[in-house]
Residue frames relative to the residue before (quaternion, step in Angstrom):
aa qw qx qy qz dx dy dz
X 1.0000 0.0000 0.0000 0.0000 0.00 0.00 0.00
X 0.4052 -0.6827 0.5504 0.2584 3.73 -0.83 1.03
X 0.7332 -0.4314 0.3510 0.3913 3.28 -1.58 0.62
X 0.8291 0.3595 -0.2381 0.3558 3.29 0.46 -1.07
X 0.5376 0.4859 -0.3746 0.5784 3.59 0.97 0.18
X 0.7194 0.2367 -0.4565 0.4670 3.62 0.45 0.21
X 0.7133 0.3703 -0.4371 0.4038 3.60 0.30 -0.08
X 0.3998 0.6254 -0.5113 0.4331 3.76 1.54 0.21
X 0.6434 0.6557 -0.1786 0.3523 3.40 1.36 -1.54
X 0.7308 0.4650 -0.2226 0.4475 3.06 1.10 -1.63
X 0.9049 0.1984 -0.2850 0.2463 3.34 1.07 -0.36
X 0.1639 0.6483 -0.5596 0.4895 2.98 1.51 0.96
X 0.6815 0.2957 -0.3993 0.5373 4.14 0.24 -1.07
X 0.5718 0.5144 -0.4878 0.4130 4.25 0.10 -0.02
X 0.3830 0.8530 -0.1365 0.3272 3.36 1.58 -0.68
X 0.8692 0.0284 0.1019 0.4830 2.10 -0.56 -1.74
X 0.7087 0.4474 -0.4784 0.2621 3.63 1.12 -0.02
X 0.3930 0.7278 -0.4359 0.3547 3.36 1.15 0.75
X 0.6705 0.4009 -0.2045 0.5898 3.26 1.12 -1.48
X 0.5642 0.4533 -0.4390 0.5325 3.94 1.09 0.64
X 0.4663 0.6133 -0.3065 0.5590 3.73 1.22 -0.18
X 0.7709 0.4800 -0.1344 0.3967 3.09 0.69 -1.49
X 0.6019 0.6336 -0.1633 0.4577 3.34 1.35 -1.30
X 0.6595 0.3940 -0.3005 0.5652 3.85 1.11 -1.65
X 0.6539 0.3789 -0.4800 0.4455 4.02 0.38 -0.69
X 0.7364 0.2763 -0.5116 0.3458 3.57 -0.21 -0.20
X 0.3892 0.7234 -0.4112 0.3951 3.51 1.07 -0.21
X 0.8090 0.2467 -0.1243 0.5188 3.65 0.66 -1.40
X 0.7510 0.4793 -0.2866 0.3524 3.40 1.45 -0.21
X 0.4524 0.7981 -0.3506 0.1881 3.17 1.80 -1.05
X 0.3935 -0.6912 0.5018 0.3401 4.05 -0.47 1.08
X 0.7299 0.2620 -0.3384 0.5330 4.36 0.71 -0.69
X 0.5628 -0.3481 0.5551 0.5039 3.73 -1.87 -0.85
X 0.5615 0.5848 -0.4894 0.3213 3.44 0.60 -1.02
X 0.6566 0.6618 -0.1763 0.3160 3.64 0.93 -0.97
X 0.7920 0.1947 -0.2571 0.5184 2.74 0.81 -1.35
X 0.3839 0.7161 -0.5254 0.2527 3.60 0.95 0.47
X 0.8310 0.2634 -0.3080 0.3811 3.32 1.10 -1.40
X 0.0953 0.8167 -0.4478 0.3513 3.58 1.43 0.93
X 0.7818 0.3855 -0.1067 0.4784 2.71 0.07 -2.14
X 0.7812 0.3670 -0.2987 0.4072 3.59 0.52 -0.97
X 0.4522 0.5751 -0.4338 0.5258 3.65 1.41 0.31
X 0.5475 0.6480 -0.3754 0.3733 3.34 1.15 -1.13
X 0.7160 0.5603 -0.2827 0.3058 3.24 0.56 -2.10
X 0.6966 0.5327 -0.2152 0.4297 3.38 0.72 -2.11
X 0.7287 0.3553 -0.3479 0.4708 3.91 0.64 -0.40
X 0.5496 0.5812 -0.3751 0.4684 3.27 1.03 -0.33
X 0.6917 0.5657 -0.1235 0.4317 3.48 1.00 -1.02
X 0.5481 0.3625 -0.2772 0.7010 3.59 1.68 -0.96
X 0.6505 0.3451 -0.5535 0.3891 3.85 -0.29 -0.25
X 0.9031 0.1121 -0.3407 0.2360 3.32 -0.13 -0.51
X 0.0820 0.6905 -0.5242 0.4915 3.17 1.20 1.47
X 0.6926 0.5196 -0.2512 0.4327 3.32 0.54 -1.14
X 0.7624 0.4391 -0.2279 0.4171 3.16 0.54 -1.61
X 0.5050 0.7054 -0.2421 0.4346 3.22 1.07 -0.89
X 0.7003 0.4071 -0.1192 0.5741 3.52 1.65 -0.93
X 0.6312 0.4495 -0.3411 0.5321 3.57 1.22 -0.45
X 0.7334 0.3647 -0.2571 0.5128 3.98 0.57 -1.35
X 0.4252 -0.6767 0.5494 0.2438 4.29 0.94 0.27
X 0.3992 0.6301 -0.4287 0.5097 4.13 1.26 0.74
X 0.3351 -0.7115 0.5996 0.1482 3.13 -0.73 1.96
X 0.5893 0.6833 -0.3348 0.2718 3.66 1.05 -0.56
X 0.5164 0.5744 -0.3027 0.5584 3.50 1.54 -0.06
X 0.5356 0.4668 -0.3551 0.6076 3.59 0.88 -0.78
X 0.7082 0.5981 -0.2464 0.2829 3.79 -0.06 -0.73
X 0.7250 0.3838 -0.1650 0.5475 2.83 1.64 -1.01
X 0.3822 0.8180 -0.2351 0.3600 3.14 1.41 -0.77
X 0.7355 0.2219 -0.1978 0.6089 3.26 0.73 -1.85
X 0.5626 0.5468 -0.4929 0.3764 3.90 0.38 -0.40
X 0.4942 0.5819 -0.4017 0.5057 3.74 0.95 -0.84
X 0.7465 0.4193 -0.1826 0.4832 3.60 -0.07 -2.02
X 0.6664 0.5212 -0.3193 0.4270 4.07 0.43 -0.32
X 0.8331 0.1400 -0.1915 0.4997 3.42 0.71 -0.84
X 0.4935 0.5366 -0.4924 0.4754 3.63 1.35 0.38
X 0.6843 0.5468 -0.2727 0.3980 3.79 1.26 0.10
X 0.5775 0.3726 -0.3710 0.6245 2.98 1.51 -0.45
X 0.5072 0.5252 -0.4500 0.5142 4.12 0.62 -0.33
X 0.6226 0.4866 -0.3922 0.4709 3.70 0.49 -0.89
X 0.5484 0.6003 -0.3743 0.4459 3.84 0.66 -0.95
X 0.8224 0.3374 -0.1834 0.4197 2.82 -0.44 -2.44
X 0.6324 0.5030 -0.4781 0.3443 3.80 0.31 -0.36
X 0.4416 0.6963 -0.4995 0.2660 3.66 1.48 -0.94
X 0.8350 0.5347 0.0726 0.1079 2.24 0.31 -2.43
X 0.5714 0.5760 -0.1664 0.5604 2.67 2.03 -0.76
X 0.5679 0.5059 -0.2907 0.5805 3.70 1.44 -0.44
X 0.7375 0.5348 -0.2223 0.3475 3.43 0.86 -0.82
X 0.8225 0.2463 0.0582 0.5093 3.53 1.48 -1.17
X 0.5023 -0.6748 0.3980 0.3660 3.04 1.94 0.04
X 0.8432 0.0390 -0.0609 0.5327 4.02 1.37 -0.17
X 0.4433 -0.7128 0.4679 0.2767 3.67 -0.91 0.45
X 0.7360 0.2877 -0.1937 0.5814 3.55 0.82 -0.72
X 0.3009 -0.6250 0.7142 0.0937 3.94 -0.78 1.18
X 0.3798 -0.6859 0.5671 0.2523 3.54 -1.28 1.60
């Protein structure tokens, strides 16, 4: 990896773990649910780019792997939380 792609890396991962900092306070602080929903789902997506990143720095297909497993079930959670704000339940008897 050339010089400049790892300190592009390093601070993209300085980045995004801030705007993941940022994401968990509004998470524990947010005043509605609506909030801390898109928190959490701010949470996921930064949580998901960092180890993207790393995943680019250590040359480990195994980051990428997790990544999409992260980005899969933080979407369906993104849903069921929709819906669940919307209708008061997730499963319809």
């Amino acid at each position: 990896m050339t010089n400049l792609v790892y300190w592009a890396a390093t601070f993209a991962l300085g980045c995004f773990v801030l705007a993941l900092a940022c994401a968990v306070l509004r998470l524990l602080r947010g005043p509605t649910a609506s909030d801390r929903v898109l928190a959490l789902d701010t949470a996921y997506i930064n949580g998901m780019l960092i180890l993207l990143v790393l995943g680019l720095q250590f040359h480990s297909s195994l980051y990428f792997d997790i990544a999409l497993l992260i980005s899969m079930f933080g979407f369906v959670g993104s849903v069921a939380m929709a819906k669940f704000l919307l209708r008061g339940e997730v499963i319809e008897p």
